[in-house]
N, C-alpha and C positions, 0 to 999 in steps of 0.2 A: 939457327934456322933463319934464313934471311927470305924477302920477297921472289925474290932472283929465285932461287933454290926451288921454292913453289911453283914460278910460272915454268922451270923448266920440267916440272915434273906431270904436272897438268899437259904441257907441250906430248912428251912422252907418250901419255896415255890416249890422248886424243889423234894424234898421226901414227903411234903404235910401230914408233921408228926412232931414231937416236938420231938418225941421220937427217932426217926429213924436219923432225924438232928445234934442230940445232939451225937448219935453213932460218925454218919461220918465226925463230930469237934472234936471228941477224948472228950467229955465235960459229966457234967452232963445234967440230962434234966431240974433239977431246977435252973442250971447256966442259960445254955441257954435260959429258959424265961423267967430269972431276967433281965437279957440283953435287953430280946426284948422287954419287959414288959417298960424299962427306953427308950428305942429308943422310945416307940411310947408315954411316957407320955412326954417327950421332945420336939417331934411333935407336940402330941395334937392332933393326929388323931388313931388309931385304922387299922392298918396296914394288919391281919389277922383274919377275921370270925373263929373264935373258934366254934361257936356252928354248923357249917357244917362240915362233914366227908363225904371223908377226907377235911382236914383243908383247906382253901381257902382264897388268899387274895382278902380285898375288892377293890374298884374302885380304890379308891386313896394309899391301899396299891401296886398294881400293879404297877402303874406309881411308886411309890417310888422304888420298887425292879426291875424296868426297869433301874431305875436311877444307881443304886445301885450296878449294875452287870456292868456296864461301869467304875463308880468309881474301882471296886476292879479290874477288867483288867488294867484301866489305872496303879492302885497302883501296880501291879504285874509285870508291866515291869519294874520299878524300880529296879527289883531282878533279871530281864530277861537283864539289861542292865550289872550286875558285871558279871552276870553268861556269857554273850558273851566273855567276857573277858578273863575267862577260858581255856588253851586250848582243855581238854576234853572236850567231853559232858557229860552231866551227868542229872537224872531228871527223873521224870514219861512221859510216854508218852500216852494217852490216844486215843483209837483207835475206830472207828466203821467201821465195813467192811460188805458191805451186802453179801449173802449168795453164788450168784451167783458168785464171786469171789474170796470167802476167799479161796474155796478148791484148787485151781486154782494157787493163788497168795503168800499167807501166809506161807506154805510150803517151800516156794523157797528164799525166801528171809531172815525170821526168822533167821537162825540160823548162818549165815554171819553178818547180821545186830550186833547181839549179841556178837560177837568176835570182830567187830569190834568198839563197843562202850559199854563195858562191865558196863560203869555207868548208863548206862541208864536202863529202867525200862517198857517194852511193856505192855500193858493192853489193852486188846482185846475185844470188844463185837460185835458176830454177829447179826445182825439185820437188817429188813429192812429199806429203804429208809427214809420213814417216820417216825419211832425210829429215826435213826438217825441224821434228821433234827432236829427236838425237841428237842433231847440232845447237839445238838450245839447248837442251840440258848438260848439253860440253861446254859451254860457254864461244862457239866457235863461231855463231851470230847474236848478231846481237835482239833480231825481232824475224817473227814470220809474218805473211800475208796468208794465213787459212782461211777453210771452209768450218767452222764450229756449230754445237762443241764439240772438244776432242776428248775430255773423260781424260786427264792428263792433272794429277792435286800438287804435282812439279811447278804447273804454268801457270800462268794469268792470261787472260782472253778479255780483250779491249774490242768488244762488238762496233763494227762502225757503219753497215750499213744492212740491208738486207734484200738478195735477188732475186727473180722471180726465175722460174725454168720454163721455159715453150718448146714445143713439139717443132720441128723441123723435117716436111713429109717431101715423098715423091707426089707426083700425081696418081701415081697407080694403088698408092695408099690411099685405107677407106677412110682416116682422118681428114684426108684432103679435103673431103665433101663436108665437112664439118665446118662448122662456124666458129665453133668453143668445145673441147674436150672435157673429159673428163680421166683419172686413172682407167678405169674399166675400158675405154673405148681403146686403148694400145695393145695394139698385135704383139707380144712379145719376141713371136716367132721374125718378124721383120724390125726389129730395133734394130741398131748400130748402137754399142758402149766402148766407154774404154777400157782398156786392162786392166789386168791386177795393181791393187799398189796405188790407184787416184782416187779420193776422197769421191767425185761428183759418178763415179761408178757406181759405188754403193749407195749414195742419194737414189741414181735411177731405179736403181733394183729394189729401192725401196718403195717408190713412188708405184712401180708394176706391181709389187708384191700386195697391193690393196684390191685387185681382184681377185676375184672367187677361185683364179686356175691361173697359178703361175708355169704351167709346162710348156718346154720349148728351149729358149733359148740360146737356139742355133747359130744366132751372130755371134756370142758371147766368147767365142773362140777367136776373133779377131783380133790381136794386137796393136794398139796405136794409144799411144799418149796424147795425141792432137784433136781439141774438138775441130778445128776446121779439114779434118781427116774424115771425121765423121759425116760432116758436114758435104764434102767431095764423094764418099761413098752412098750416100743417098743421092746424088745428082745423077753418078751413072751409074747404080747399081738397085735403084729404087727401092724400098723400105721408108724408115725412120728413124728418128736421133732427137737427142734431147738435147738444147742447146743452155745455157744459162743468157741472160738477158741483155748483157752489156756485149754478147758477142752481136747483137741485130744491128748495130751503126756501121757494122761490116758489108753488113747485106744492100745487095742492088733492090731496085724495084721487083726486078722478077723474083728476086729468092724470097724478099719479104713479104709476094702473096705465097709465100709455100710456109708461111709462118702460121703454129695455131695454137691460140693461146687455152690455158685452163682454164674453167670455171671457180670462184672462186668456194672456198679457199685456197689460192693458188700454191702450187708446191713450190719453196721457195728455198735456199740456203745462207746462215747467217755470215759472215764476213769479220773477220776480224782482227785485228792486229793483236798476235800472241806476244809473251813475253816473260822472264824467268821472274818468280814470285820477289828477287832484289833484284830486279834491274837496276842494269845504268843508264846512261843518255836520254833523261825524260825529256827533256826540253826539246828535243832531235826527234825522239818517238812523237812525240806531240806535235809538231810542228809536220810530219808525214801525216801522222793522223788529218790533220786540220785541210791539208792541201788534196784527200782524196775527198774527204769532205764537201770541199770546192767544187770540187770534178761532180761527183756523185750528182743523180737527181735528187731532188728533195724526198719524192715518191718512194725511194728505195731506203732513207733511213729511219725506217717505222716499217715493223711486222704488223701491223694488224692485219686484219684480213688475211693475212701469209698464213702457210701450214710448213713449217721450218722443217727441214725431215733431217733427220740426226744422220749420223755415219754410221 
């Protein structure tokens, strides 16, 4: 059983393709399952169902590549221990950022981070919550940027800051007339959310769901992963929308009086950099940590007075 042997099996499982595996090992596809073909007569067991598509491992392949994905983390801190050693950083960094933040977040910090650690190597995928989760637990990123907590005893959640949410009204909206909200004061019936599938959806619905009558819900049929989607359909279609905080350096003058903040304790969502309970690249994670840090207001890395609303 050699290292090789493991990372092409883990490959396997995670692309759910022989073909596809073999690409992103740099290898052939009849290398790679002469490989796996010797891992499993070595065994004695039959590791991957070939005749379903896509490709799927069986009972006791799974346990084996459950195994198998700890082995090659343990074996890769090995390389993460010279590499400390280092004084640059240097390295891929593998990222997922759900949607609701990247525009927000990503912008701001990117191009500093890159000057100042010019060997390193950022890889990006936006995706929701759940993409995300899945790819970490495949080993397939290496960290996410979420909305927590996620209720996930797989991960570790590295809180880094915490946002506020504000109302985002038309005029024709009775918020408008308002100074400072409150849950109770939103129409349900005239929200703008997003779809199925984004964490800061069920934030909102949770934040309504604190009135006495949650019926209605008739925008909730709208599909859009974009708050500034949301944001465009309250412009010309009047209603409201709930924005998260660091989307406001976006806003002009005029959108920023259509802004209407809560009273406290403000509804807010925690931030934080997720990560598999043995991660690798601490010094890399840390160092993105420390640089959103920078960016961040002070105001925003302390919940007090927040009212955190779960997923």
């Amino acid at each position: 059983m050699t290292i090789t042997q493991l990372e092409y099996i883990v490959a396997v499982d995670t692309y759910k393709s022989f073909i596809l595996a073999a690409e992103k090992c740099f290898v052939t596809q009849p290398t790679l399952s002469m490989q796996v073909q010797k891992l499993e007569d070595m065994l004695g067991v039959k590791i991957f169902d070939r005749a379903r598509q896509p490709i799927s491992a069986t009972e006791v392949g799974a346990e084996i590549i459950a195994q198998a994905r700890v082995m090659l983390a343990e074996s890769y801190k090995i390389k993460e221990i010279v590499t400390d050693r280092q004084k640059e950083l240097s390295g891929d960094l593998k990222i997922g950022i759900i949607p609701t933040i990247a525009p927000y977040l990503l912008p701001r910090i990117i191009t500093r981070f890159i000057e100042k650690y010019p060997q390193v190597k950022l890889v990006v995928w936006e995706q929701n919550t759940e993409q995300i989760i899945q790819q970490l637990k495949m080993g397939v990123i290496d960290c996410g940027i979420l909305s927590t907590p996620l209720h996930e005893n797989a991960l570790t959640e590295i809180p880094v800051f915490y946002e506020n949410f504000v109302a985002y009204t038309s005029k024709a909206s009775k918020l408008y007339k308002k100074k400072n909200i409150s849950p109770e004061d939103i129409d349900v019936e005239e929200l703008w959310v997003l779809d199925e599938g984004h964490c800061m959806r069920e934030q909102v619905l949770n934040i309504c769901q604190r009135r006495k009558s949650t019926k209605g819900f008739q925008h909730f049929e709208y599909n859009t992963g974009s708050v500034d989607t949301l944001k465009r359909m309250v412009d010309q279609n009047n209603g409201a929308t709930i924005l998260p905080e660091l989307a406001l350096d976006d806003l002009n003058e005029k959108q920023m009086d259509r802004i209407r903040y809560f009273k406290a304790p403000e509804p807010a969502r925690e931030v934080s950099i997720v990560i598999q309970r043995n991660f690798l690249k601490r010094r890399i994670i840390e160092a993105l940590k420390n640089e959103i840090l920078h960016f961040i207001p002070k105001k925003l890395r302390t919940k007090k007075k927040k009212d955190v609303i779960d997923i």
